[in-house]
VEXSEDO-944970 format. One line per field, with one value per residue (C-alpha): residue number from 1; residue in one letter; x, y, z. Coordinates in Angstrom, 2 decimals. Each point is the difference from the previous one (the first is absolute). Example, Ala and Ser with C-alpha at 12.3 -4.5 7.8 and 13.67 -1.06 7.14 Angstrom:
BEGIN
num: 1_2
residuo: A_S
x: 12.30_1.37
y: -4.50_3.44
z: 7.80_-0.66
//
This chain:
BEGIN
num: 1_2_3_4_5_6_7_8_9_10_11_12_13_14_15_16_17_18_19_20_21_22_23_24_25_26_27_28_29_30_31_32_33_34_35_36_37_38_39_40_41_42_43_44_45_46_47_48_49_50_51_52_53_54_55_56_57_58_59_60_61_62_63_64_65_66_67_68_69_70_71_72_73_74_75_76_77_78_79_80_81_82_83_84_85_86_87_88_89_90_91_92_93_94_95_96_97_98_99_100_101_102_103_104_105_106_107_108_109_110_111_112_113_114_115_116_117_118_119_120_121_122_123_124_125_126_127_128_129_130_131_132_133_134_135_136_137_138_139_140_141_142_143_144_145_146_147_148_149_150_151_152_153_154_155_156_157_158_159_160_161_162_163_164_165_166_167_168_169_170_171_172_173_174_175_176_177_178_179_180_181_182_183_184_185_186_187_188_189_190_191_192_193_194_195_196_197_198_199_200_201_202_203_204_205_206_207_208_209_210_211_212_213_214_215_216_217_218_219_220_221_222_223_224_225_226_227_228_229_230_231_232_233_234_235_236_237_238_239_240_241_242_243_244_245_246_247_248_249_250_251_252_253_254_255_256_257_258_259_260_261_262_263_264_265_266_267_268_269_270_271_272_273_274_275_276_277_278_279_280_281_282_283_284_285_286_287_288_289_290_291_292_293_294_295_296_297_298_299_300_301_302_303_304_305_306_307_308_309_310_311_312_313_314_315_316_317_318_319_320_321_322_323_324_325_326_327_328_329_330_331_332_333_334_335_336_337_338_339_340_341_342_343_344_345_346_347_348_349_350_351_352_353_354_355_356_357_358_359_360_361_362_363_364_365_366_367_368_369_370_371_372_373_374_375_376_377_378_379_380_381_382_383_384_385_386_387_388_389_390_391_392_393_394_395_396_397_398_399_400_401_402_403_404_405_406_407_408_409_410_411_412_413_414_415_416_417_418_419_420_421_422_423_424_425_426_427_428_429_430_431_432_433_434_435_436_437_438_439_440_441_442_443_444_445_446_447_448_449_450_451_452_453_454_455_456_457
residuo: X_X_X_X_X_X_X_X_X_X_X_X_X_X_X_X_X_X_X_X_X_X_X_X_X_X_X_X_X_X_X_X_X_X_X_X_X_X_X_X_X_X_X_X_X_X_X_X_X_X_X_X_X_X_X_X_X_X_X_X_X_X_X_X_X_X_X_X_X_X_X_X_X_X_X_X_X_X_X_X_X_X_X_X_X_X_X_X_X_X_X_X_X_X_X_X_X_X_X_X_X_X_X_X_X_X_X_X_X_X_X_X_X_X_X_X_X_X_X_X_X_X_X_X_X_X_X_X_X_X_X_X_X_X_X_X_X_X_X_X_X_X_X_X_X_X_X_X_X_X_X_X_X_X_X_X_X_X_X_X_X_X_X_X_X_X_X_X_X_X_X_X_X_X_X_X_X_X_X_X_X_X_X_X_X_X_X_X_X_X_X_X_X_X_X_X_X_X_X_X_X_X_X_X_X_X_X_X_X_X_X_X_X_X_X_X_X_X_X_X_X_X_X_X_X_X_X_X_X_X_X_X_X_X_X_X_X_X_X_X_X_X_X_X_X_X_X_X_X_X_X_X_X_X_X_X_X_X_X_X_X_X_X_X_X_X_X_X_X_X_X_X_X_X_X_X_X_X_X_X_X_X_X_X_X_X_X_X_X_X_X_X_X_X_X_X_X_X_X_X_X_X_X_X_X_X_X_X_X_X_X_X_X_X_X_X_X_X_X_X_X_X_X_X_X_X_X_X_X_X_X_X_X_X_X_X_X_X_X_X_X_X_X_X_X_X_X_X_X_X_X_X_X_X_X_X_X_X_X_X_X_X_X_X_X_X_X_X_X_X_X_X_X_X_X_X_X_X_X_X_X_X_X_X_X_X_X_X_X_X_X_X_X_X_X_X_X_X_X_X_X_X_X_X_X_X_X_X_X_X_X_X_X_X_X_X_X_X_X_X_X_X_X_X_X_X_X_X_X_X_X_X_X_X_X_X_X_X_X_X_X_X_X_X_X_X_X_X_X_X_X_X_X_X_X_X_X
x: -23.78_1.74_0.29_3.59_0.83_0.75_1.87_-3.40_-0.83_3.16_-0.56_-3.85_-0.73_-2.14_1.67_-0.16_3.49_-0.06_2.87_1.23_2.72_0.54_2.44_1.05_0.76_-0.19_2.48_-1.51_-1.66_-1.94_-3.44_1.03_-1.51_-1.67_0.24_-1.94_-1.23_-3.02_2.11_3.18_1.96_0.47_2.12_3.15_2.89_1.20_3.69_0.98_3.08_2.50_2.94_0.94_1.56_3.23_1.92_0.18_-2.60_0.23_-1.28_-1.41_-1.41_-1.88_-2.72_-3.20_-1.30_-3.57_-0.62_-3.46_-1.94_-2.38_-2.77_1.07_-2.99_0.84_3.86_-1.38_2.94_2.62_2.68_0.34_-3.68_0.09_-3.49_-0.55_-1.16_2.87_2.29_3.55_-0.71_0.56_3.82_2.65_-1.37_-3.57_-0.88_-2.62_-2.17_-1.32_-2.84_-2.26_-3.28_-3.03_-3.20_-2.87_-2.96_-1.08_2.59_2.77_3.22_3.08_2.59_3.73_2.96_2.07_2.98_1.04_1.99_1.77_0.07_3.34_-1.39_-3.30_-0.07_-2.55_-0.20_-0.25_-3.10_-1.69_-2.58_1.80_3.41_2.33_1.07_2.22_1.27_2.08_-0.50_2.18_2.96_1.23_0.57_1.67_2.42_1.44_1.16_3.38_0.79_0.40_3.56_-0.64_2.23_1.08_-1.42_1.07_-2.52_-3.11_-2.99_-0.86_-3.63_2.10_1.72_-2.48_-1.79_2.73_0.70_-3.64_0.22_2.78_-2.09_-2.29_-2.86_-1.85_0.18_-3.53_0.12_2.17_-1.09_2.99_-0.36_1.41_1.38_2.92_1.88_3.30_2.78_2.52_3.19_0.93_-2.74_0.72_-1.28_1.18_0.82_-2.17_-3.91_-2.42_-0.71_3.86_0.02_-3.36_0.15_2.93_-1.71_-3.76_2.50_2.01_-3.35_-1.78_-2.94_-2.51_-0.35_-2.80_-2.38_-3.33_-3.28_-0.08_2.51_2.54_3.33_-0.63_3.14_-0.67_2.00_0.01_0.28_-3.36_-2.50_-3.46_-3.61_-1.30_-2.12_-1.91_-0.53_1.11_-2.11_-1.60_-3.44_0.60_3.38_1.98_-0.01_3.54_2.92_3.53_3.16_3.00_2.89_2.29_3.10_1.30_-0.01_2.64_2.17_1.56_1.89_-0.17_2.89_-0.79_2.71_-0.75_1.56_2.14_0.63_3.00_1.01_3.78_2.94_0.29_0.37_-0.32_-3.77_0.52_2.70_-0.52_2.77_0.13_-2.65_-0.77_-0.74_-1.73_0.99_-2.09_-2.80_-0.53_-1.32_1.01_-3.08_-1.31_3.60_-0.91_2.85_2.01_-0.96_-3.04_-2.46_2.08_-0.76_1.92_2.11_3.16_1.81_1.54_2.64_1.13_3.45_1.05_-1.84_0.80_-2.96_-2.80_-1.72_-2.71_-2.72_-2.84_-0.36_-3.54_0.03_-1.72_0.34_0.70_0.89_2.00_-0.52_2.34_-0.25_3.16_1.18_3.17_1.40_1.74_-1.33_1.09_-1.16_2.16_0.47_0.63_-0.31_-2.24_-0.46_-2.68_1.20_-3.39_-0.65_-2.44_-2.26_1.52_-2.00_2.33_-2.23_-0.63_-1.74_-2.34_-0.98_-3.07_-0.59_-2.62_1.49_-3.31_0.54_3.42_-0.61_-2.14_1.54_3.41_1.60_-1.95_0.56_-2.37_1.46_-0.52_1.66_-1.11_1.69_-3.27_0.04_2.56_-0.53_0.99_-3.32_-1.68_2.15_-0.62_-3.89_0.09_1.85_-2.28_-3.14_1.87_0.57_-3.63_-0.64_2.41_-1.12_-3.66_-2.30_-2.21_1.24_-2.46_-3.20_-2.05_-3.90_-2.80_-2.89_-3.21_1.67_-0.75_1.90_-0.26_2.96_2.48_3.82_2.13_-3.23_-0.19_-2.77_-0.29_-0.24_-2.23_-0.32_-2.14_-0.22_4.10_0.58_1.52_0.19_2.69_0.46_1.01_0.69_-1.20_3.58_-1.57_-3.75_-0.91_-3.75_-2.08_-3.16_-1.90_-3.70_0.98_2.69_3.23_3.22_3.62_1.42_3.57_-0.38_3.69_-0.42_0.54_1.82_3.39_-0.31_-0.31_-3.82_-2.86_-0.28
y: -7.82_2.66_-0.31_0.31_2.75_-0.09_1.89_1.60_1.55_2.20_0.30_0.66_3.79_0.49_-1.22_1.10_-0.89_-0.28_-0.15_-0.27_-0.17_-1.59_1.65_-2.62_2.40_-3.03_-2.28_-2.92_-1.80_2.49_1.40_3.00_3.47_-0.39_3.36_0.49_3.23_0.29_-0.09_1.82_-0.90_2.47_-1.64_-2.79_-0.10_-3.64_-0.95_-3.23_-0.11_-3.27_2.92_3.44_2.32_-1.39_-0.32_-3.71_-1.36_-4.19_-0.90_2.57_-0.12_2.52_1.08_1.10_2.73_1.16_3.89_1.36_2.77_-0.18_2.70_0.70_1.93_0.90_-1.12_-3.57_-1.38_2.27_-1.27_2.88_-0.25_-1.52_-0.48_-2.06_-3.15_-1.20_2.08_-2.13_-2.23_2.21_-1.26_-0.93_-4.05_0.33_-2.62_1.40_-2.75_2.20_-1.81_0.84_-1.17_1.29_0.67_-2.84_0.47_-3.73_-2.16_1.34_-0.12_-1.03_2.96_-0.67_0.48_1.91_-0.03_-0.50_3.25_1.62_3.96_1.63_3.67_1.27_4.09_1.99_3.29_2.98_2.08_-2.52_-3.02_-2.66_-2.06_-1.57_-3.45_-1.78_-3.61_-2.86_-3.81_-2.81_0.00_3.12_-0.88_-3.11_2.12_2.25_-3.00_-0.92_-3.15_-3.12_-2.06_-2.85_-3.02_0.27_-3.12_-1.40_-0.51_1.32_1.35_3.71_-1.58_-2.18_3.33_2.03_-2.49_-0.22_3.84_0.75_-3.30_1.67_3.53_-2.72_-0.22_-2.59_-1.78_-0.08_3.90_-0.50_-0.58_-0.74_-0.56_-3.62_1.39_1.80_-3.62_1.83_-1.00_2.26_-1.64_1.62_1.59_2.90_2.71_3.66_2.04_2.28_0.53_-3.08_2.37_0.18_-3.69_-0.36_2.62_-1.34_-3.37_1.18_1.41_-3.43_-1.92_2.17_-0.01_2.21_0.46_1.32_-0.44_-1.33_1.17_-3.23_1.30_-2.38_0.42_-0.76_-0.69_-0.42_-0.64_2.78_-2.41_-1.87_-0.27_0.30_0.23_3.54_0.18_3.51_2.45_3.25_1.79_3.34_-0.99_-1.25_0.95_2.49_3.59_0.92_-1.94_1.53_-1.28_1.79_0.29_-2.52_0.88_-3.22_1.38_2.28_-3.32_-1.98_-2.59_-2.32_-1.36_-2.41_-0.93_-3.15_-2.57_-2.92_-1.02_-1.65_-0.65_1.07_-1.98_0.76_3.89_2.25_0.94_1.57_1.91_0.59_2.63_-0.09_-1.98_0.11_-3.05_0.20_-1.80_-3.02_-0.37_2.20_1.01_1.82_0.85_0.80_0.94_-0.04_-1.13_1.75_-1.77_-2.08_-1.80_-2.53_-3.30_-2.49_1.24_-2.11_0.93_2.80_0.99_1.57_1.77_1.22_-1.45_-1.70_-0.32_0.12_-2.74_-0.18_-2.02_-0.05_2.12_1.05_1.26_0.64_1.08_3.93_-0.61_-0.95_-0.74_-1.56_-1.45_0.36_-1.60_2.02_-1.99_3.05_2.32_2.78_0.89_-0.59_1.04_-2.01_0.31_-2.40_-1.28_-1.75_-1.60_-1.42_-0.37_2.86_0.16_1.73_1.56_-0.03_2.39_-0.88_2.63_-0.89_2.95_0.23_2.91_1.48_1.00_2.78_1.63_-0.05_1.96_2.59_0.75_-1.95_-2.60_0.72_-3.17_-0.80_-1.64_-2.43_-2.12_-3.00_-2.99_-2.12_-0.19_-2.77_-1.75_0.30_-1.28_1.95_3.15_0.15_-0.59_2.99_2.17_-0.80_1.55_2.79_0.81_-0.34_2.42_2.91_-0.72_-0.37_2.48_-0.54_-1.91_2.22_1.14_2.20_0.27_1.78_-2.07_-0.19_-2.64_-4.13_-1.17_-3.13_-0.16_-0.56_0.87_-1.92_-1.50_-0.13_3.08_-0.02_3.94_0.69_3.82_0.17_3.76_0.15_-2.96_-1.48_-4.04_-1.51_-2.65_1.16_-0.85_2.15_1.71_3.33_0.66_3.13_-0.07_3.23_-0.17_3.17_-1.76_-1.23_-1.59_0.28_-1.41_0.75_-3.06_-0.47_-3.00_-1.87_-1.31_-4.07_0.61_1.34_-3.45_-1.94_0.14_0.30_3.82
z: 0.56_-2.11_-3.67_-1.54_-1.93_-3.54_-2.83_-1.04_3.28_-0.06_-4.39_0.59_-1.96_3.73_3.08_3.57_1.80_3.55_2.24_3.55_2.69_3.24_2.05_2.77_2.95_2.44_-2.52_-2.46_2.56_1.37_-1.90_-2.48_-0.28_-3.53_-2.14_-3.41_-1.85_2.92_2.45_-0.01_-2.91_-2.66_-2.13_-0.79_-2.40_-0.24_-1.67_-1.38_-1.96_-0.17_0.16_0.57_-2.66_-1.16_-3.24_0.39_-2.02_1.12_3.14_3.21_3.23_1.84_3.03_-1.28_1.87_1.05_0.98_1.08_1.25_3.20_1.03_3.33_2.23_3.43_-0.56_0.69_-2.59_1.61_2.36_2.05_1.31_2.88_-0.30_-2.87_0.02_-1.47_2.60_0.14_-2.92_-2.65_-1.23_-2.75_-1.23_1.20_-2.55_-2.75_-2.79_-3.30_-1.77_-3.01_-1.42_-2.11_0.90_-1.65_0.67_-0.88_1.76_2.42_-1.24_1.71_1.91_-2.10_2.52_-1.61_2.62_3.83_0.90_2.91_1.02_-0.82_0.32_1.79_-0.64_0.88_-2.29_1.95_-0.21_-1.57_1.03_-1.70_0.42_-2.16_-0.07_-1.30_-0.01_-1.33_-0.30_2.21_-3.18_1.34_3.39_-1.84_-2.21_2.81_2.92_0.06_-2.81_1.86_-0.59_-2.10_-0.74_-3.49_-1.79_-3.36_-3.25_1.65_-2.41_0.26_2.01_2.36_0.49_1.09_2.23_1.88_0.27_1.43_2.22_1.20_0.34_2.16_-2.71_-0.55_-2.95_0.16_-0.52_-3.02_-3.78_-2.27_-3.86_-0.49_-3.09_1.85_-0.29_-1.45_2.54_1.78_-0.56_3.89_1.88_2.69_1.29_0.23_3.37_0.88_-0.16_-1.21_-3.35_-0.81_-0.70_-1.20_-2.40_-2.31_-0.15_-1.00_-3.03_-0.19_-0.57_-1.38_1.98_2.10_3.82_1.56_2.87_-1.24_0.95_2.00_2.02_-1.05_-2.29_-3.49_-1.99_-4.01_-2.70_-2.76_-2.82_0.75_-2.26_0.78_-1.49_0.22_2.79_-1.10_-3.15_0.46_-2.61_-1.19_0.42_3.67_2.17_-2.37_0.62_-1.56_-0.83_-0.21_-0.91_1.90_-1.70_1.82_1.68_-1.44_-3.96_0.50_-0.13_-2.91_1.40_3.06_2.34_2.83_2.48_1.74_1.92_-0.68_3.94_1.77_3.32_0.79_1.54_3.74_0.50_3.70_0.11_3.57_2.08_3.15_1.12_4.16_0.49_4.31_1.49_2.88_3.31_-0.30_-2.37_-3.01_-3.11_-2.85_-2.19_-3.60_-1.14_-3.95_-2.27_-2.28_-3.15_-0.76_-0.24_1.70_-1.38_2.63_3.31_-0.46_3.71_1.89_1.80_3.66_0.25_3.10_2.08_3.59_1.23_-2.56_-1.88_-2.43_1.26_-2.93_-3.45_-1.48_-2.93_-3.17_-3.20_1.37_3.21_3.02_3.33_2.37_3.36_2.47_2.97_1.91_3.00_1.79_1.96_-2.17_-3.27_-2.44_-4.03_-3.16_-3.93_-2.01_-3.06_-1.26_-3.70_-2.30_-3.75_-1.67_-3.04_-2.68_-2.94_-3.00_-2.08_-3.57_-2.37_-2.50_-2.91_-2.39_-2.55_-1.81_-3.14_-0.95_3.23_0.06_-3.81_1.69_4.05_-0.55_2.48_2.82_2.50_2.68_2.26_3.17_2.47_1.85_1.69_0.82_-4.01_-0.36_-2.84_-3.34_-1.92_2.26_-0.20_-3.47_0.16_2.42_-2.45_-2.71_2.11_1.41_-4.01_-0.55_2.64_-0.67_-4.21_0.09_-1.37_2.80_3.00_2.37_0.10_2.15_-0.11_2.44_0.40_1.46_2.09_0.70_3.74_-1.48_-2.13_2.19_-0.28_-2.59_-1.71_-3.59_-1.58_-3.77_-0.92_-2.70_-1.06_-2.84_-0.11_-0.04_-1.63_2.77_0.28_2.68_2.23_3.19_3.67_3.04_1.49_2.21_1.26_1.00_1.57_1.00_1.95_0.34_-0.09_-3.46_-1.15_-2.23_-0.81_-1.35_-2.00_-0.85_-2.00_-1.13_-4.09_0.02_-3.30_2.05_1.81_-3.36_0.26_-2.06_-1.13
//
């Protein structure tokens, strides 16, 4: 059996990295075509970030991405060859596993999966004997479908939440680790219209949290403010190439103003008008009509006018939307106006301000500022303005280093950086992953300082 690997293989001054790819033409059940640096595979860029570039620094989700590059004799890897053995399997989601070991020459050590992925783009460069790959993991896919209507529900945690949104998405719970620390309860919990990432954005931010698709191919939600034991040294004398510290878009602010949400539900109101609605002889529906205001928390009752003919027979509806079922007892079609009367979540927006009176000295009242209505709590509100301060003020919120590289440390763990050369010391979590295999092996860091989150520095 396979040894595990360990810290020092990846920190050893001599390693040998080896890495691989199966590309599942025949889908996940099927045997894979296995590509390493013998055979085919030139090389592999693999992203892991817990968000993409955004001002907002509290809470992000994200898709990591894998790209690489295939030697491609006799256009065997080209879709156009009807030829090649893979002829007609060559597609978007053809599902592709990266791994990565070292070579020992004393005891085998274990192959680290490093992701399960699915082809977005398969190019082949022109003029060339190689093609270009790229592809995304299962959160994307996630992200762009159509958000499910929920029922609103009343003092559920952030966790609870998000259970039951990707229950909803039909995930299993089983492919779902939460932080029990989200416990901080939504005084009304709803979701927005549109896509799944338009309502799970805004509540990554609410919590404060991470989501990401672990290399276990399941979603890994994690609260920012967690503490944790550093799990690695980033050093000089083992991982540390270069560090840098970017200078943050968040220091050209002085002040901070969060808008959150103090919610209500209003007296009876029209969510719905229906102008000349057609009723069909018989049975009929009226679908997905969405409602003029919302998220509806409670459908009171509606009304027909003008109507001989026409009943109502059943109403579905959720939190966006309508649909009605009809029942005409002429043989003619016949028109009517409806109104559908409910009670909706209101936000009544409350601001909260912090300052920073030396940077206010040096830029002037520059506010950044953010709105949210899954934050909805005033304890909470102001904990959340307190860290966005700490972000937009801190000397060093982020930092940036190319190292030699260690798969190992894993998104959102805790790495204690320790630059002797620059003097550098911080406690940091792991926020973006950049890895490039060529043969060897290196990696981009961005690296968040646990001081912005009340941490250790």
């Amino acid at each position: 059996m396979a040894r595990p690997l360990v810290n020092a293989d990846f920190d050893a001054r001599e390693r040998f990295i080896l890495a691989k790819l199966e590309v599942y033409f025949d889908g996940l059940a099927h045997t894979p075509l296995t590509v390493n640096r013998d055979d085919y595979l030139v090389d592999f860029t693999l992203l892991e970030e817990t968000g993409a570039e955004s001002e907002n620094p509290v809470g992000a989700i994200s898709a990591n991405e894998l790209t690489f590059t295939l030697y491609n004799p006799n256009r065997i890897f080209s879709p156009s060859n009807p030829d090649s053995p893979y002829a007609g399997k060559i597609n978007i989601n053809v599902p592709v596993k990266a791994y990565i070991s070292v070579e020992d020459t004393e005891e085998e050590a274990e192959w680290l999966l490093l992701g399960t992925f699915f082809v977005d783009t398969w190019d082949t460069a022109i003029g060339t004997s190689i093609v270009n790959v790229s592809c995304t993991d299962r959160l994307r896919r996630i992200l762009e479908q159509p958000m499910p209507a929920l029922r609103v529900m009343v003092n559920e945690t952030y966790a609870a939440f998000f259970r039951r949104i990707f229950v909803a998405l039909g995930i299993s719970l089983t492919d779902i680790v939460i932080d029990s620390t989200l416990d901080k309860m939504l005084k009304y919990s709803f979701n927005n219209d549109g896509l799944v990432i338009d309502t799970l954005q805004p509540i990554a931010e609410a919590a404060m949290c991470y989501i990401y698709m672990g290399r276990d191919n399941k979603i890994h939600i994690v609260d920012m403010l967690n503490n944790s034991v550093p799990v690695a040294t980033f050093a000089d004398t083992n991982q540390v190439k270069t560090v840098t510290i970017p200078q943050s878009i968040l220091k050209t602010y002085s002040t901070v103003e969060l808008i959150y949400s103090m919610p209500n539900i209003s007296p009876d109101i029209v969510v719905l008008s229906i102008a000349n609605a057609s009723f069909v002889p018989g049975i009929g529906h009226l679908n997905r009509y969405k409602v003029s205001q919302g998220p509806v928390y409670s459908y009171s009752y509606l009304s027909i006018s003008e109507a001989q003919t026409s009943t109502i027979t059943d109403m579905h509806c959720n939190s966006w939307e309508v649909s009605l079922d009809t029942k005409n007892t002429s043989s003619a079609p016949e028109t009517a106006d409806i109104s559908v009367i409910g009670n909706v979540i209101y936000a009544n927006q409350t601001t909260i301000e912090r300052q920073n009176p030396a940077a206010i000295a040096t830029i002037g009242i520059k506010p950044f500022s953010l709105t949210n209505l899954f934050v909805q709590d005033t304890n909470y509100a102001n904990q959340y303005a307190d860290i966005l301060l700490n972000f937009i003020t801190c000397d060093v919120p982020i930092i940036e280093i190319d190292a030699r590289g260690n798969p190992l440390v894993l998104l959102c763990d805790t790495v204690l950086l320790q630059d002797d050369t620059h003097e550098v010391v911080y406690t940091t979590k792991v926020i973006r992953t950049e890895y490039r295999y060529d043969g060897g092996l290196t990696c981009n860091y961005t690296l968040l300082n646990t001081e912005v989150l009340g941490g250790e520095e």
